[in-house]
Every structure is written in structure tokens, then in C-alpha cells.
Backbone as CSV, one residue per row, in Angstrom:
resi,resn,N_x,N_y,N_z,CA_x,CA_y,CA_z,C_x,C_y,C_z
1,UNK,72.403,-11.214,0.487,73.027,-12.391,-0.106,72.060,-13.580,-0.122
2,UNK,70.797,-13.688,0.944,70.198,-14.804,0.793,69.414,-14.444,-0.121
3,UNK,68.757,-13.423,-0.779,68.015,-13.722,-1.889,68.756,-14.143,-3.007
4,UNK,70.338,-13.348,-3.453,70.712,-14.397,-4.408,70.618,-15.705,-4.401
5,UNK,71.098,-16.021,-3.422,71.017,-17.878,-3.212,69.958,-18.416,-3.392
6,UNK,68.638,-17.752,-2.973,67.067,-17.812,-3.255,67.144,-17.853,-4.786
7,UNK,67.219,-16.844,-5.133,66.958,-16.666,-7.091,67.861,-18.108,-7.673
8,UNK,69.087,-18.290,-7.140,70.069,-19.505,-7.728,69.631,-20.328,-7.756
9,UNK,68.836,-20.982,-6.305,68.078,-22.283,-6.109,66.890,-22.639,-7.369
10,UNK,66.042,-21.363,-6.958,64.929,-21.561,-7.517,65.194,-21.640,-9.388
11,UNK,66.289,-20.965,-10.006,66.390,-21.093,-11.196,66.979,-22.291,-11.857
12,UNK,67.032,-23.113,-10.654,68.245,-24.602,-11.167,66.919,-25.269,-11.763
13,UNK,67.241,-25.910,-12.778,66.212,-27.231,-13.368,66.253,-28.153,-12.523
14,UNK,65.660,-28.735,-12.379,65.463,-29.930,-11.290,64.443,-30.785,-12.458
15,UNK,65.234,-32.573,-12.355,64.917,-33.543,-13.665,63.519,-33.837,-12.575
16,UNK,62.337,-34.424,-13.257,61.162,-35.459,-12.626,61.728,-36.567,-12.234
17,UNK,60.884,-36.750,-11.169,61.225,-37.792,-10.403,60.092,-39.209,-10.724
18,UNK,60.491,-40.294,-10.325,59.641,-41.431,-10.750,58.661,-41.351,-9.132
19,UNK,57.453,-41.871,-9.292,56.976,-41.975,-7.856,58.191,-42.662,-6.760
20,UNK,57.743,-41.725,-5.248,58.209,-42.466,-4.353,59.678,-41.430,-4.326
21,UNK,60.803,-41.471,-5.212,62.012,-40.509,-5.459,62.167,-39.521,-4.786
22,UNK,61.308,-38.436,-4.838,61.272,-37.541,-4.337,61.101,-37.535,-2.633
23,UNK,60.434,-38.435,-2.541,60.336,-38.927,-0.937,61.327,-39.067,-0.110
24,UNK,62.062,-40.295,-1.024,63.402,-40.966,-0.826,64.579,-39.713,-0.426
25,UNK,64.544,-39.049,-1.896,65.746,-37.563,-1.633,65.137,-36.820,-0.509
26,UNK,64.302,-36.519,-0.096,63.884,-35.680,1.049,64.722,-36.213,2.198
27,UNK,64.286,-36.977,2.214,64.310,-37.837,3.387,66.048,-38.344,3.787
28,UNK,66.368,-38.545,2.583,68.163,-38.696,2.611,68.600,-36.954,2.732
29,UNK,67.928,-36.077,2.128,68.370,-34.874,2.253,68.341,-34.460,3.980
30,UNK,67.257,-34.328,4.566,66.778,-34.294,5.619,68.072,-35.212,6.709
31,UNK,68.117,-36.502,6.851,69.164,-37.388,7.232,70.097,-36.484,7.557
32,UNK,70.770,-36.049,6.289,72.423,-35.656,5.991,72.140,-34.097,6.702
33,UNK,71.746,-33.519,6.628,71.552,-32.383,7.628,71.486,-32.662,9.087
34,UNK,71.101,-33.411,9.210,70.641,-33.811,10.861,72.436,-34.284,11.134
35,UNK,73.059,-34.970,10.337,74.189,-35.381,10.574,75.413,-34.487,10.558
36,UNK,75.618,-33.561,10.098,75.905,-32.434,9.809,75.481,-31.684,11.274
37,UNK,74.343,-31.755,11.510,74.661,-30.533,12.681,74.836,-31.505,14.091
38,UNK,74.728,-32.858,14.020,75.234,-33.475,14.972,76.718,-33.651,14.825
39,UNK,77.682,-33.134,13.322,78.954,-33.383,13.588,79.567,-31.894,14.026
40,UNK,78.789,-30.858,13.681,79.120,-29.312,14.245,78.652,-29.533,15.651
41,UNK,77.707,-29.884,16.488,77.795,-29.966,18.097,79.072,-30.656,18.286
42,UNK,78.974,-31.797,17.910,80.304,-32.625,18.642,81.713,-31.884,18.225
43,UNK,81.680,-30.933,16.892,83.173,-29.838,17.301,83.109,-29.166,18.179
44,UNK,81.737,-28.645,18.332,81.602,-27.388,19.458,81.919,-27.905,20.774
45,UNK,81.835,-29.107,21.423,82.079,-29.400,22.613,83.432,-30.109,22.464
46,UNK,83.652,-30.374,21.793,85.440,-30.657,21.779,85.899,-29.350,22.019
47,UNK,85.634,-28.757,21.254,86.524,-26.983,21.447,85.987,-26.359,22.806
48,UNK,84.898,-26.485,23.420,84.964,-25.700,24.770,85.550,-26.679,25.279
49,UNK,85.442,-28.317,25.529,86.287,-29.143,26.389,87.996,-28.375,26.381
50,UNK,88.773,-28.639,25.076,89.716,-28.108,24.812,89.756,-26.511,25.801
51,UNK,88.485,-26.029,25.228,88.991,-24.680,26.052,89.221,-24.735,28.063
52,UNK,88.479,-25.688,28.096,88.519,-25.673,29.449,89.194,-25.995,29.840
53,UNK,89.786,-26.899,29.454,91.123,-27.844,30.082,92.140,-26.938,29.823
54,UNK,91.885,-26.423,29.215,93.610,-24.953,28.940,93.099,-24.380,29.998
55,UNK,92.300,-24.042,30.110,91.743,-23.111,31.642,91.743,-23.155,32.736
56,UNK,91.369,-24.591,32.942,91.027,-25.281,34.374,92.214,-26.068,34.495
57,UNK,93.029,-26.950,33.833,93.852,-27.302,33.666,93.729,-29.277,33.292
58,UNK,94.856,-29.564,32.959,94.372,-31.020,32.949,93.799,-32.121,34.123
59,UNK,94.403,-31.136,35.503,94.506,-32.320,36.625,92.571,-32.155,36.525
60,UNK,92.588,-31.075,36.627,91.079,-30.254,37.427,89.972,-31.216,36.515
61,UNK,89.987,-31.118,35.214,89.718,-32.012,34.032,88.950,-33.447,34.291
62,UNK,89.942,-33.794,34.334,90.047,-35.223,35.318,89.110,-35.626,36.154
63,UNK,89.638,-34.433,37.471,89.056,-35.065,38.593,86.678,-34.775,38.378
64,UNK,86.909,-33.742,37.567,85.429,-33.421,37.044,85.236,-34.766,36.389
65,UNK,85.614,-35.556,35.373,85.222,-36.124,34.782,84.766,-37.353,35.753
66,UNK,85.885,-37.849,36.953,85.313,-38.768,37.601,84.491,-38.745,38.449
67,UNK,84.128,-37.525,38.498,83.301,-36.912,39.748,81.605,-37.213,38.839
68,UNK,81.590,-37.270,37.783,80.235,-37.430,36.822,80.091,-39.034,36.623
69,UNK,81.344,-40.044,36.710,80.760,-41.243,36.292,80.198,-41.960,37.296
């Protein structure tokens, strides 16, 4: 499946860019990824938090959390 997506990419037209543009989109491209996998960590530790606290329970929760500040 990733070479289709390979062949898809590579066959899209892509317009010229004025100097500098291309920089700019990188760089906003680049950004928005970084943000993106900083908003998938912060689900991932909500959901093991969540998991733990079903586990450990709410009191137990707690007393961990004040035990770290």
C-alpha cells in the first residue's frame, strides 16, 4: 500500500513556487507534524492515565500524584 501512496504523491502536479515559498511550506509543513504527534502523545497518556486509574483506582491516583509535586 505504501508504494501506491508513493506513485499518488509523486504523480500530483505541484504549482512553482515564488522564492523563499517553498521554504515557508516546509517549514509550516514540518510545524504541523510536530504538532500532530505532540497531540497523539498527549492522547496516549491520557488513555494510560485513564487506564490506570481504572486499575489502581482513584484514591491510589491521587495520593501518586501528590507524592510527585
Amino acid at each position: 500500500m505504501a508504494h501506491h501512496n508513493l506513485g499518488h504523491v509523486l504523480a500530483r502536479k505541484i504549482r512553482l513556487f515564488q522564492s523563499g515559498e517553498a521554504e515557508k511550506a516546509l517549514e509550516d509543513c514540518v510545524w504541523r507534524m510536530e504538532q500532530c504527534r505532540l497531540e497523539m502523545e498527549k492522547l496516549a497518556s491520557s488513555v494510560a492515565l485513564a487506564e490506570y486509574e481504572q486499575e489502581a483506582g482513584p484514591a491510589r491516583l491521587a495520593k501518586l500524584a501528590r507524592s510527585v509535586q
